[in-house]
N, C-alpha and C positions, 0 to 999 in steps of 0.2 A: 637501607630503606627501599630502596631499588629491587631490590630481589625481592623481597616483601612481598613488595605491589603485587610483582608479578607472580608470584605462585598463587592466587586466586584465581584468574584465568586460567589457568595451565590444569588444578585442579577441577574447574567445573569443567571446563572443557574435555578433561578424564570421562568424569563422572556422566558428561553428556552423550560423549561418544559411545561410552559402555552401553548409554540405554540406546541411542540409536541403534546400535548392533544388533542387540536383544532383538527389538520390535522390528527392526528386517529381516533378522531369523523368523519368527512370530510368520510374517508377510511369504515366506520360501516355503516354508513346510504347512502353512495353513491358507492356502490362496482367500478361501471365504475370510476369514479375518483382515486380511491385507486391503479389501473393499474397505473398511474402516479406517485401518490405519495409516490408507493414504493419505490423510487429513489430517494426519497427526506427525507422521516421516519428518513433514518438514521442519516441526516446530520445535527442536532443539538445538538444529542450525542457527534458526533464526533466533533464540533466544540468545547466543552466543553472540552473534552477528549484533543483539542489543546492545545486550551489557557488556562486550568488550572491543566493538570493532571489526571490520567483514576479514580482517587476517586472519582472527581466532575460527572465526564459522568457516574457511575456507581449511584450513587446518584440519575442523574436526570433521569436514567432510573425506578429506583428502585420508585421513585415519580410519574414519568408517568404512571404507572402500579398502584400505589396505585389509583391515581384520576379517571380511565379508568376501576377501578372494581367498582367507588362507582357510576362514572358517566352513566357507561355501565352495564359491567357487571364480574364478576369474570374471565371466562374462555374468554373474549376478551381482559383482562387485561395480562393473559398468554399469548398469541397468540402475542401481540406487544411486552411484551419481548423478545420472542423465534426469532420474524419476523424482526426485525429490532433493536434492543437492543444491540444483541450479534456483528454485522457487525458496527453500531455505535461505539461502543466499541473499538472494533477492531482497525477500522481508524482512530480512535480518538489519540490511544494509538504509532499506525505505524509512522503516520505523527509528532507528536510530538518528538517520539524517533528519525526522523531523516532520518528514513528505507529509502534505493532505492524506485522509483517504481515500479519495478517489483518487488521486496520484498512483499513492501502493499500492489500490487495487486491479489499476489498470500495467503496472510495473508488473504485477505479482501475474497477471492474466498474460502477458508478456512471454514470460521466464516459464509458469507452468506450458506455452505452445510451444517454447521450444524445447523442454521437457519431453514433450508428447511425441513431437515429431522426430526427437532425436531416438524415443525409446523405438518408432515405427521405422528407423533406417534400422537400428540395431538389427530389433525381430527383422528385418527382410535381406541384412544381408553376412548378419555372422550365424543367425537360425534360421535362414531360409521360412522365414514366416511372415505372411500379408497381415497383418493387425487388423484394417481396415476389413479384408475380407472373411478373417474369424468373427467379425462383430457383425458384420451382415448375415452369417453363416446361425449365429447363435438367435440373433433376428428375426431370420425366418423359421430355426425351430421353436423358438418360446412363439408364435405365432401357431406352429400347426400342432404344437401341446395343450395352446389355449382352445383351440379348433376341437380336436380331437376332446376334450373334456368337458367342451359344454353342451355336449350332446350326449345321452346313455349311449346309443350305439354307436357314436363317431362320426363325423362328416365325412363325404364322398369327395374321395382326395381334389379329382377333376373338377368338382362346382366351386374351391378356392383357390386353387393353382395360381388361376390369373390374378386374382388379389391379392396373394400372397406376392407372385412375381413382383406386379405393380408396385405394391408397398415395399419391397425389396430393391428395386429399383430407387424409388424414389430417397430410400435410406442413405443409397452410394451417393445420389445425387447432391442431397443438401448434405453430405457430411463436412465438408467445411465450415460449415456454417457452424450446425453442431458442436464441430470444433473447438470452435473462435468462444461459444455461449456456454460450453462447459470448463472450456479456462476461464471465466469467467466467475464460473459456479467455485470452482476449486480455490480459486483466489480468495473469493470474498468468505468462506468456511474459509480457511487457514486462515485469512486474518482477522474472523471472530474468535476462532481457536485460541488464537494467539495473546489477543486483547484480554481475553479471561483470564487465563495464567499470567501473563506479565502485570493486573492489575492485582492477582492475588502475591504476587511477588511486590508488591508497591512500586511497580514502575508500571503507574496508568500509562492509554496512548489514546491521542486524538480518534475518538470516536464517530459514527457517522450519524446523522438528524435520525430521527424518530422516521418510518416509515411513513407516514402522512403527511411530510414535509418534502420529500423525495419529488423531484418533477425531471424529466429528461429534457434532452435541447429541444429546441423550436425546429430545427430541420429533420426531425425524426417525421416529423407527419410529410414533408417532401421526400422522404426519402421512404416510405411505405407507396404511397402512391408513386412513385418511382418503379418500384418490386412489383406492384400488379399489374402494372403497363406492361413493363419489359415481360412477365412470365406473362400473359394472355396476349402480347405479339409474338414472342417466339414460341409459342404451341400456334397460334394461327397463322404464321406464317413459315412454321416449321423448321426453326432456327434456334438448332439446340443449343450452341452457346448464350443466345438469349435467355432463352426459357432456362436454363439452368441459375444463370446468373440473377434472374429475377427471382426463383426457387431459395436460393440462399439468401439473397436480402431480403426476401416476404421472410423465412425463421428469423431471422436476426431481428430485422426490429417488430414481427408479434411478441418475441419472447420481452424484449425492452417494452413496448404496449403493456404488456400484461401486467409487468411491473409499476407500471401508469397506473395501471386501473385498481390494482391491489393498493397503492398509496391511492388513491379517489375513496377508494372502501374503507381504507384504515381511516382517515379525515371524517368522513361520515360515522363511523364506528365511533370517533372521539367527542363527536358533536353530538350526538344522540348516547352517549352514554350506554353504550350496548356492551355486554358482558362479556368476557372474554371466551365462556363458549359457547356463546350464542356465534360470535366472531370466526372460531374456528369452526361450527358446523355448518356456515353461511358460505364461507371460506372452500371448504372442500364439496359443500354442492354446487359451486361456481364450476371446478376441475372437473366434476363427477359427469357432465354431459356437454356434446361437443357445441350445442347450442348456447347455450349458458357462456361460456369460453369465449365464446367469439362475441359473446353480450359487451362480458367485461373486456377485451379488446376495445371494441368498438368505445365502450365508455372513457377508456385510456385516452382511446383519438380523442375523442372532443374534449376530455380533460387539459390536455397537452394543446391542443390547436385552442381556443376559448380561454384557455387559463381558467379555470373556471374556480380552481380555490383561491384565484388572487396571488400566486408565489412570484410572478416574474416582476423584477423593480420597475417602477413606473421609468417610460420613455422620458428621456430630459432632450429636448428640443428647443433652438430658439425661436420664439415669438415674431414674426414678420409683424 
């Protein structure tokens, strides 16, 4: 009965590793494609890591990486471990145990930085390659291709130099930040990814409230004014670790703001009965200008600081 059991795992876990191999191949010979299927790498790991235990997902990672050094090559057999192995794992391991979603999501945010980070030692010290600096690098040209084409004759290299610089600069600077918000991003796609297939497989998983229900902590609004202290004293007193420091916490919580403000929209959207693409064209002329952006920010703050839809539990206090 014993042996039974076990050859169902043993056979998906076949069957899964096959396709992960496939769709890393896919990712090696097709880079454009690999932007997608980052969001996807992880999720037969992790479905392993469901239905049978983080041995099995460790296994079929551990198999994936063997096939992918002998089919590829050694050091892109590393690279899918580090890139998606560890985040597989992870959710594999979250979901199974039970975790909230904000638990996994912040587990999964976790495991994809040190993904990240592990894949940025790799590139800088078995391929002598700066990650950080090829993405600055492609930065500033998708910058002077947008330059160069919104003009018929082209702009006069010298009249954007400095804004290009500037804005180059400023990329390296808050790239932590970045960082931290794009594990973030990666996490919470893989574990919608994930939700979908495992529900179409009947094994639902705790899902997260309706976007209009969403509210962030209370010390996010101390913690923005925070950011524009610190970065408007370290530029006026000229103290870059300040001003740096303040630079990454101002991304970090506008990006969480924003997410504020987008659940204050959705709320409104539900209360007023507004259509859903009325909602998306409302939706992307909010993004569409930098004025606008910073509306909805702003409306996040006082959503978050006021409570203004009523989400946080009433204070229980004793009575003097």
């Amino acid at each position: 009965m014993s042996a039974t059991v076990s050859v169902k795992p043993l056979v998906e876990s076949g069957l899964l590793t096959a396709i992960t191999v496939v769709l890393g191949s896919i990712s090696f010979y097709m880079p454009v494609a690999g932007l997608v299927l980052v969001f996807i790498l992880p999720l037969p790991i992790a479905l392993l890591g469901v239905r049978h235990g983080i041995r099995w997902s460790i296994l079929s990672t551990l198999a994936t990486a063997l096939f992918s050094a002998v089919l590829l090559n050694p050091l892109h057999a590393i690279i899918m471990i580090v890139s998606f192995g560890i985040s597989g794992i992870t959710m594999g391991h979250c979901l199974r145990s039970g975790y909230s979603p904000l638990k996994t999501l912040l587990l999964g945010a976790v495991a994809a930085m040190l993904s990240i980070a592990a894949g940025f030692l790799i590139g800088l010290h078995l391929m002598g390659v700066n990650i950080i600096d090829m993405q600055a690098s492609a930065v500033r040209k998708g910058m002077e291709w947008a330059l160069a084409h919104s003009r018929p004759g082209g702009p006069v290299s010298a009249q954007y130099a400095d804004k290009i610089d500037a804005i180059t600069r400023l990329y390296l600077i808050v790239y932590p930040a970045g960082f931290a918000v794009s594990a973030l991003i990666f996490s919470y796609i893989n574990l919608a990814v994930a939700r979908v297939v495992l529900a179409r497989l009947e094994h639902p998983i705790a899902s997260f409230p309706p976007l209009r229900r969403w509210t962030m902590p209370g010390w996010l609004v101390i913690a923005y004014g925070a950011a524009l202290l610190a970065s408007y004293y370290g530029q006026a007193k000229n103290i870059a670790l300040v001003y740096n420091l303040g630079l990454n916490l101002q991304l970090a919580t506008n990006s969480l703001l924003l997410i504020q403000g987008l659940a204050g929209f959705a709320h409104l959207a539900r209360k007023y009965s507004l259509p859903r693409w009325a909602s998306i064209v409302l939706v992307t002329l909010l993004f569409s200008h930098e004025l606008l952006t910073q509306l909805l920010l702003l409306a996040g703050l006082f959503d978050l600081a006021f409570d203004l839809r009523k989400l946080r539990p009433p204070r229980t206090g004793s009575a003097g």
